[in-house]
Structure formats: C-alpha cells, structure tokens
N, C-alpha and C positions, 0 to 999 in steps of 0.2 A: 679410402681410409689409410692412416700410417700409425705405426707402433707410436707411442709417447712413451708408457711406462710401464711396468709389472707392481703392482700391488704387493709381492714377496720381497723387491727390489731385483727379481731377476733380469739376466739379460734376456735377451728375447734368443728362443729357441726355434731353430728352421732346419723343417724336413722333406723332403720330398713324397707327396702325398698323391693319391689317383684320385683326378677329376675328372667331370664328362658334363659337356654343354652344349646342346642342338648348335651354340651360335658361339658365345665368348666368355669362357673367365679374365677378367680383365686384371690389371696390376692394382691391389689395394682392394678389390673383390673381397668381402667379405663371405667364406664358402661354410657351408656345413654338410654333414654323414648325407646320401641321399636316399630314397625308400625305395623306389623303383625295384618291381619283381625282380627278382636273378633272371630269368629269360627273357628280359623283355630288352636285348642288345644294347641297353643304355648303362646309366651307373650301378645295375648289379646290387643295388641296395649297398656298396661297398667302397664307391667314390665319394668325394668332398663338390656340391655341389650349389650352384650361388644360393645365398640364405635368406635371399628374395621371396615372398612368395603374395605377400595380400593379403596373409591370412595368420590366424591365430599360430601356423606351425613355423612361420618365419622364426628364425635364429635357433630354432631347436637342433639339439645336438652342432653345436658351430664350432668351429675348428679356430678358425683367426683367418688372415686376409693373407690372400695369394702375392707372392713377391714377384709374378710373372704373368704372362698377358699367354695366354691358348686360343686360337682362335681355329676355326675350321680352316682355314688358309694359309698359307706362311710360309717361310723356311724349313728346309728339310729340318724336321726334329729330331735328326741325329746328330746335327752341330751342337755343337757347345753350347748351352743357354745358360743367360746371363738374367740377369734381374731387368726385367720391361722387354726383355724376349717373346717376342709373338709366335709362337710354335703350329705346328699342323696338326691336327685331329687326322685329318680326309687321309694323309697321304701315312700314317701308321699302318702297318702290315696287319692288324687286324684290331679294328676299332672296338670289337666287342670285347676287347680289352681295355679298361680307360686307361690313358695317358699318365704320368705322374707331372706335377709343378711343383715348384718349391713354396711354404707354407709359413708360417708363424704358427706355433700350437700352443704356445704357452697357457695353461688354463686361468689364470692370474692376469693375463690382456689388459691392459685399459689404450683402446686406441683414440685417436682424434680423427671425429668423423665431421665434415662441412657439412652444415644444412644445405639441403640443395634448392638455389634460386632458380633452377628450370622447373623443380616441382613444387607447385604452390598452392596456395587454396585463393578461395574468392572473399576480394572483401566486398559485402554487399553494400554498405554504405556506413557514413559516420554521421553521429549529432554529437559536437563538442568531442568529450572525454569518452562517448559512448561509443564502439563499435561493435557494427552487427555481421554476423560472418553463420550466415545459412548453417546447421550444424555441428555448431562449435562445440568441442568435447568440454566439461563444466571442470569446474576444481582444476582449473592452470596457473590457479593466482602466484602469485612472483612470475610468471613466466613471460614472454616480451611478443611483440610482432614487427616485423622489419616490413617496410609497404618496397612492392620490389617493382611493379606500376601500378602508375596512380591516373584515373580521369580529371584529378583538378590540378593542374598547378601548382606546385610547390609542396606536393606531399610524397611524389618521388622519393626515396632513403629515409623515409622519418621512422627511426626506432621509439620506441614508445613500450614501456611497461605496462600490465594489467595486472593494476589492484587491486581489483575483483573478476572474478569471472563466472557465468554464468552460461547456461548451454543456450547457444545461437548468440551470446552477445556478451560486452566484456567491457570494463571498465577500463581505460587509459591513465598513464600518470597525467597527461594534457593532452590538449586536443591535437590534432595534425595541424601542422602552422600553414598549410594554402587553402583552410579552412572544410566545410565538412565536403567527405568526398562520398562519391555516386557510385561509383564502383572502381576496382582496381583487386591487383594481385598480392597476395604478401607472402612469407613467411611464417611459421610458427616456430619462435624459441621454446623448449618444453623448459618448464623447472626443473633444478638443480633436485635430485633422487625420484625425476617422474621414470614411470618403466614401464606405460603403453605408448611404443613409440611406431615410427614406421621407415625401414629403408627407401631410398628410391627404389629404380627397377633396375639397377644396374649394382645393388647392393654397395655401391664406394662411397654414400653418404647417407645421410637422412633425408628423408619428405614432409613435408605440412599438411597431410588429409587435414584436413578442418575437423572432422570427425573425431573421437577417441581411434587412437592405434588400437591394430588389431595383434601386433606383436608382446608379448610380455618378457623376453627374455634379453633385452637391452636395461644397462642402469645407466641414467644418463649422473656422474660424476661431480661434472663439474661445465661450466659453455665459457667460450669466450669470444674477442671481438680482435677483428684488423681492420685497417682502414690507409686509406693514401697518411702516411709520416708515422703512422702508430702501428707499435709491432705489436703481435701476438699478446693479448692480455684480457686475464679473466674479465668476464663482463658484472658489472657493480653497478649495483641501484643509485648509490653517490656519485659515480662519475658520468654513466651512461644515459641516464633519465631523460625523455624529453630531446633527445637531440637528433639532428638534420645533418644525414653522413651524406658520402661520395655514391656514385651508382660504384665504386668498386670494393664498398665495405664485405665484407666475409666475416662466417659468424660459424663454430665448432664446437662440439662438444666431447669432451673425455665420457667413454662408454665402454663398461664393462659386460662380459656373458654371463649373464645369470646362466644359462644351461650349455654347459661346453660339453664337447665330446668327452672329453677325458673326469669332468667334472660336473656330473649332471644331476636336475634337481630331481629326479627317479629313474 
C-alpha cells in the first residue's frame, strides 16, 4: 500500500511505533495494535502487528502502513534506517522487547491499495454475459472482474463489469470476447463504498476470496486502472466497459480505516 491522501487534507504524519512479526513487516504493510498476552514473549498486546488475519478481526484497531521492511534477518538494527530498510528482529538484545519502525498513523488515511493478481478466485465458467464463480459474495453490482488466466483463448485481460450480481454468479456488461470460458482465474474489483473486503497475506494489497470478506473495517473509496500508455485513472463504466487489456494492466483502490487505533469504532 502507499499514502495517496488524508481526508482532513493532512500531510501524512510518521512515527516510530513497536512491531513484532514471527517472519516480516514488509514496506507498505498495512500493521494494526496486536492482542497477544503480555507474557507470551511476542507483541505484548502492545506492538503494531500485520492486519492480516482471515478473519472478521482483520484491520481492527490499524495503525497505517510501515515505511520500512523488519524482517528476522538483516543488518545490524543499530545502523541508520532508512525507508525499505530491512532491519533484524533475531540479532536485538532482547527480543521480548519488540522493535520500533517507522509508521504512517494518520487516522484520516486514505491509502492506494493494488488488488492482488497472485490472489484470485476461481472462475468456474461462462455462458455469454453470464459468469459463475462457485461462492460469489451477492450485492457487488457496479463492481468489475479482471480474468487474470483464462482456459480459452482470448479471454486473457478481459475486464468486464457486473450489472447484476447474484451469489455464485453474475451478470457481465458482455461476454468475454474468446467466447464462453471453462475455467480460469480472475480478480474481484469491489464497488465503489463496499466495506467487506479482504487483504492479501502479506497485508500490502487486497485479495479476491470469491466469497463475501470477512473484514469490515476497510472503505474502499474510490478504484482505479493503469495499463501499457495509460496512467493512473479512476475506473468508469463509460470508458472501461467491455474491454481486452495487456497481461500488465493493474487495478487499486483508495481505502480508508474505518476502525483505527487512534480512532476507533468502540
């Protein structure tokens, strides 16, 4: 994830905050408070910790995204860090201390997060305008599906809008243009103010569970599109409908915290 903007018009405000991660906060990490007993040598219930989780508790109490990479191995962490600094966990004089990184906290956040095309859902097949996707969360109309592989032929990059949607299957602006496909992977774009979403596992973008998210405390904003000669621009039903992109299209969306550390919804 990266800062885009603050909803106050703030600049973005950075702290140095204690995190704690068996493996990696990564740079763009989205981290939140963690719960963990105080005795139990990990975050003390008192570190910022990835806001990943699978489950309805994802992004509760969430902080914003780490401007630095921690990982259990690294450079002495007593050098200098810089922003994409991979720092040592292991080699700190007493781990049952967590570490600090530098932080974005602004509670007012809206960052830009990439849907992520390594995690995708199943597309079970299509007839025409129709596609079926095993557990499809219902009430996504306005929202889009990028096919990211496809088993037929020319349905590779086909973005395509649903007009309708319905759980396990969903209505298309048009068909896929290599006509109806068998199986393959896609994307889920969510609608503009949906807020059951899901991070990947690495919390630095969104996922496509086919399923409803189990997260509620995402507002997804606003999405947009890039592609090979097109910069950075909101995605429109008028421009975007119906069309056959590059494999290097990329698709984000502006997302705010509903439940932030500093600003929580109890």
């Amino acid at each position: 994830m990266k800062w885009h903007y603050d909803l106050t018009g703030a600049e973005p405000i950075e702290r140095y905050v204690q995190v704690y991660d068996a493996a990696l906060i990564d740079l763009g990490e989205l981290v939140m408070l963690g719960t963990t007993d105080p005795d139990s040598n990990a975050d003390h219930g008192i570190a910022m910790v990835t806001a990943y989780t699978g489950s309805s508790a994802e992004a509760v109490d969430a902080l914003g995204i780490s401007l630095m990479a921690r990982n259990t191995s690294g450079p002495n962490p007593n050098s200098a860090a810089t922003s994409g600094d991979t720092v040592s966990v292991a080699s700190l004089p007493d781990v049952a201390n967590p570490p600090y990184n530098k932080c974005i906290i602004n509670p007012f956040a809206v960052y830009l997060a990439e849907y992520d095309q390594a995690d995708t859902l199943a597309i079970a097949s299509s007839s025409t305008t129709t596609v079926t996707i095993t557990s499809l969360e219902d009430d996504i109309d306005t929202g889009w599906i990028f096919v990211v592989t496809a088993a037929v032929s020319g349905n590779d990059a086909n973005l395509r809008q649903l007009s309708a949607s319905a759980a396990g299957s969903a209505t298309m602006d048009s068909a896929f243009t290599g006509g109806d496909e068998t199986s393959g992977t896609g994307i889920k774009i969510l609608p503009v103010n949906h807020r059951t979403t899901d991070l990947n596992a690495a919390a630095t973008g969104l996922g496509s569970n086919a399923a409803i998210g189990s997260g509620v405390s995402l507002h997804v904003l606003e999405n947009y599109i890039q592609d090979d000669g097109w910069s950075l621009q909101p995605l429109r039903a008028r421009r975007h409908r119906g069309l056959d992109l590059t494999g290097n299209a990329h698709f984000f969306a502006d997302v705010a915290l509903l439940d932030h550390l500093y600003n929580p919804i109890s």
